[in-house]
N, C-alpha and C positions, 0 to 999 in steps of 0.2 A: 475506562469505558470503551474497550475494545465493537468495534461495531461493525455492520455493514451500512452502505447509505442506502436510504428507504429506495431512490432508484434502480439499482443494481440490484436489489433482494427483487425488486418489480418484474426486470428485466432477465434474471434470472432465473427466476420463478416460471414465468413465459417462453422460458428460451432462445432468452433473443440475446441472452450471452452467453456462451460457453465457454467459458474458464479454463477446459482442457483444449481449445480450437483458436483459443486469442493470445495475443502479446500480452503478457501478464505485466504491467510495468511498476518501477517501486519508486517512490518520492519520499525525501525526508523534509516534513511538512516546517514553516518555518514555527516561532511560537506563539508568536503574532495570530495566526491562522485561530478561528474559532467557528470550529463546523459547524453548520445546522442539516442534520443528518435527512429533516423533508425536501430540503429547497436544495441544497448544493448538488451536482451534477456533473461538471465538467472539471477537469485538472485545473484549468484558469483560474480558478474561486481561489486556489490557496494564493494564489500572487507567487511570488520568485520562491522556487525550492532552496534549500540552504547551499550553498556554495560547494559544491560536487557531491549534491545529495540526490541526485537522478537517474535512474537505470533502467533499461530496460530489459525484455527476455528474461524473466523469473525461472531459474531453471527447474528441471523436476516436478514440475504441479502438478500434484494431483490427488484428487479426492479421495478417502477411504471408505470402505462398507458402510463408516459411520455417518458420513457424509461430514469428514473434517479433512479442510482443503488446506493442503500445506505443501512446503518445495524444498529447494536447496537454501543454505544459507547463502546469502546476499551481501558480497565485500562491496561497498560502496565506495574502497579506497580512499584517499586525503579528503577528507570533511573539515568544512569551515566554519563555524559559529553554531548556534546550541540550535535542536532541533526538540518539536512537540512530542510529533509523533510521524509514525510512518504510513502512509500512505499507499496500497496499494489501485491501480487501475490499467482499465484497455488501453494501450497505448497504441492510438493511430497515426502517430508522426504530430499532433498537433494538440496542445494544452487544451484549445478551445475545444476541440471534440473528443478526447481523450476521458473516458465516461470511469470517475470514482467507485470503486466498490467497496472498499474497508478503509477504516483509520483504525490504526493499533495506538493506544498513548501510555500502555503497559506492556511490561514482558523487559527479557533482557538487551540492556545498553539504551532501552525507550524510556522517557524522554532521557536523551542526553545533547552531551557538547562533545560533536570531531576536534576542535581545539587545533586543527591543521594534522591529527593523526587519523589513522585508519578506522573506521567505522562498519561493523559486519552485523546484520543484521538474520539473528538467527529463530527459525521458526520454536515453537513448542513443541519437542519430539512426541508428544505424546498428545496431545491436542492440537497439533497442527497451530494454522495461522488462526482458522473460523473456524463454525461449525453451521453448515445449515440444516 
């Protein structure tokens, strides 16, 4: 159920985010975590990302004619215990204002388990991450 959260579709719709002008940041969500896509908001909501599943600086973003937003693929390096899905949002230095825009819990290596190895999170070459 790849998504956006109803705030960032709000937010971005308005222009009060630009996706090509912000710290794109990535989380791999724990699996614990059970979005509600009206209400959630902030990075805080998920509780602790998985055990070196945090990064920031999404590189390459960027939208196509079609308006499907996608980047570089994303080495998360040594991951620890099993992950939902992945998480992207703005990343302003702080979980609590750190504003959600997508949960991916499909696609390649989603959901999985780092198990202590490398974890690389690779867009849809061809559908990007989303589509708005």
């Amino acid at each position: 159920m790849n998504r956006l959260y109803d705030h960032a579709r709000h937010d971005i719709g308005r222009g009060l985010i630009d996706l090509g002008a912000v710290t794109v940041g990535i989380a791999l969500a724990p699996t614990t975590y059970v979005p509600n896509f009206a209400t959630d908001q902030f990075l805080a909501i998920i509780g602790s990302p998985v055990a070196g599943g945090i990064g920031s600086d999404l590189a390459s973003v960027v939208f196509s004619s079609g308006g499907n937003f996608t980047s570089a693929n994303f080495d998360f390096g040594v991951v620890s215990g099993s992950f939902g899905a992945v998480i992207l949002f703005v990343d302003t230095g702080s979980s609590a204002t750190a504003k959600l825009v997508a949960y991916i819990d499909t696609g390649t290596n989603v959901p999985g388990s780092g198990g202590g190895s490398d974890v690389t999170f690779a867009p849809d070459p061809v559908n990007g991450i989303f589509t708005l």
